[in-house]
N, C-alpha and C positions, 0 to 999 in steps of 0.2 A: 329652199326648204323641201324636204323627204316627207312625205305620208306617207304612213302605211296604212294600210286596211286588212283587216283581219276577217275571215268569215268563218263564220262557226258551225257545225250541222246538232240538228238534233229536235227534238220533239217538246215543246215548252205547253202547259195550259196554268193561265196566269188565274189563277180565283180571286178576286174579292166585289164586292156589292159597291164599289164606286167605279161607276162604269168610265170617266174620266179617266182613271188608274188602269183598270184594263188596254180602254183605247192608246193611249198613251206608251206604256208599256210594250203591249203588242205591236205596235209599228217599229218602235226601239230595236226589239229583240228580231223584229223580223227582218231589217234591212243589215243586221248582222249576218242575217244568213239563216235563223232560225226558224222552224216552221212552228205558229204559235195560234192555239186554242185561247178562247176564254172565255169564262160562266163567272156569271154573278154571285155564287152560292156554293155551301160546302153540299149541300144532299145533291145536287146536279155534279160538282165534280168527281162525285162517288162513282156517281155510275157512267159518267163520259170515262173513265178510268179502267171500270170492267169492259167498257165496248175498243178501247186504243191504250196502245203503248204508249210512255211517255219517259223521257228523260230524264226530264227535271218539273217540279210544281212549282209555282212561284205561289205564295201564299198568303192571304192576311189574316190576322189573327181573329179579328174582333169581326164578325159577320152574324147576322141572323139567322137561327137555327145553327149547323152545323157550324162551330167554330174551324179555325186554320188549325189549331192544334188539336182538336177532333179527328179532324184530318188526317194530321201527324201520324197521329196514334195509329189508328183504323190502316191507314194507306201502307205505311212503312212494313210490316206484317205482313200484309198483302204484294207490295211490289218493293223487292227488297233492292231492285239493280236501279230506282227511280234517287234523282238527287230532290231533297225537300229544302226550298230559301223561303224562310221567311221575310216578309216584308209589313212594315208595322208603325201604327204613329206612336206606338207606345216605347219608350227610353227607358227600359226597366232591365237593370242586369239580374235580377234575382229569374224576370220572363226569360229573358234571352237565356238564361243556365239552364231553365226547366226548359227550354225548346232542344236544346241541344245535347242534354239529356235522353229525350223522347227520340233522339237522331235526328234533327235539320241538321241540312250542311253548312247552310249561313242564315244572318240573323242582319238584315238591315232597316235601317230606321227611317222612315219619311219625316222629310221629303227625302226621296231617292237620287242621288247621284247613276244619272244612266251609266257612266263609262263604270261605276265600280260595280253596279249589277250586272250589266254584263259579263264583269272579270269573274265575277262570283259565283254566274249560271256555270261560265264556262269549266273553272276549278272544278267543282263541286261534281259536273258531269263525264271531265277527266276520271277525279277521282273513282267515281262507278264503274265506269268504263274500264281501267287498272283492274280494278277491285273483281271485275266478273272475270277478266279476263285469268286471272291469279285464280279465283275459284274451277274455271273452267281446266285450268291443266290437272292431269293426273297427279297424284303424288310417286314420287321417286322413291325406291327401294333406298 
């Protein structure tokens, strides 16, 4: 039998107020390869945000005081090259349409499947990644 392992680079800060979910999380995404932040709270990851670049936010929705889509809003505006996944106990397609909407790049539901959040952080950071790089060339005559 073949393994492969895959390592991924990039800058992750996972938000939500279940500090389990962080911990968890974080060790996940970090033995991927990822260098990963995490705060309890959306008015904390506001300003961890002004002080570091980030790749990707991993998000929950439903938190005290600032919500994940607070976030959304505020953040995407603010750092346009950042990918935003939500992550949520809530199974709502009408949430999941208004998050993607607002621009998350993905929308997944707890409990979380590690191997498809990781495929998700990683798309999603491709994706920006393309995307700045497309905006960064000149245009041609």
């Amino acid at each position: 039998v073949t393994q492969y392992i895959y390592k991924h680079d990039g800058k992750l800060l996972i938000v939500d107020d279940d500090y389990s979910v962080c911990t968890i999380l974080g060790a996940k995404l970090a033995g991927e390869g990822y260098e990963c932040d995490t705060c309890p709270g959306g008015e904390l990851a506001l300003d961890l945000m002004q002080r570091r670049a980030y790749d990707a936010l991993i998000l929950d929705l439903v938190m005290p005081g600032v919500t994940g889509l607070e976030i959304l809003i505020t953040a995407k505006k603010r750092y346009p090259r950042t990918a935003f996944i939500i992550v949520t106990g809530m199974d709502d397609a009408k949430l999941a349409a208004k998050a993607s909407k607002l621009g998350a790049d993905g929308y997944l539901v707890k409990p979380i499947h590690l191997r498809e959040l990781v495929a998700s952080v990683a798309r999603a950071i491709e994706k920006k990644r393309r995307e700045g790089e497309s905006a960064d060339k000149p245009l041609q005559d």
